[in-house]
C-alpha positions as CSV (number, residue, x, y, z in Angstrom):
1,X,0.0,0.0,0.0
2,X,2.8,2.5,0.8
3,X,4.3,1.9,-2.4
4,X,0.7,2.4,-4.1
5,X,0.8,5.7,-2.0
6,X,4.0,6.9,-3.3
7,X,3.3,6.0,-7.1
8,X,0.0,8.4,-6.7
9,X,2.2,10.7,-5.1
10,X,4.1,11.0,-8.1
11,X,2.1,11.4,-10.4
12,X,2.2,15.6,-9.0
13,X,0.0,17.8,-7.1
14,X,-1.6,19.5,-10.4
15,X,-5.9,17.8,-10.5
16,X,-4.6,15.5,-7.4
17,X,-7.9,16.1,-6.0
18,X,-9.9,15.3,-9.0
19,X,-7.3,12.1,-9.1
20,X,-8.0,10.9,-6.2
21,X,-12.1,10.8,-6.2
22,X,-11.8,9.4,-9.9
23,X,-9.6,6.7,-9.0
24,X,-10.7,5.9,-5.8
25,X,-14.4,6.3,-5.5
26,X,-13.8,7.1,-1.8
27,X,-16.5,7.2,0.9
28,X,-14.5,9.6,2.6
29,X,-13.3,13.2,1.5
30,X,-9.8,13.5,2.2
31,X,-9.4,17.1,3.2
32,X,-12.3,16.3,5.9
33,X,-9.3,15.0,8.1
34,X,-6.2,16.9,6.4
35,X,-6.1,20.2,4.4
36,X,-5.6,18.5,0.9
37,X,-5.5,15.3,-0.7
38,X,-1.7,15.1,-0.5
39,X,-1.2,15.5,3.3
40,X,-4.0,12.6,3.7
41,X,-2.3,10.2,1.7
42,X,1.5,11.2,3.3
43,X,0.0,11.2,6.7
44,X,-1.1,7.7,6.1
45,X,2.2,6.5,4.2
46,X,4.2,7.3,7.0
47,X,2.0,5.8,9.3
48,X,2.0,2.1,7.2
49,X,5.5,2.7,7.2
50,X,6.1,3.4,10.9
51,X,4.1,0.3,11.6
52,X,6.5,-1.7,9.6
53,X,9.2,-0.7,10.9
């Protein structure tokens, strides 16, 4: 999943919003618990990863 994180990551901040709800089909809205898209998915990514660590 982190790696799935970071490969959306990359694909850059321009429509990331627009991204996201296209791809994912959430049930959530992102920037209901963080102020954009981006920060969600990082703050989850580093939480994954300090899990596996």
């Amino acid at each position: 999943m982190v790696a799935d994180i970071e490969a959306f990551l990359d694909t850059g901040a321009s429509g990331m919003e627009e991204r996201f709800q296209e791809y994912f089909e959430p049930c959530i809205i992102p920037t209901g618990f963080r102020l954009s898209t981006r920060e969600f998915l990082i703050a989850i990514r580093d939480e994954l990863s300090s899990k596996a660590a």
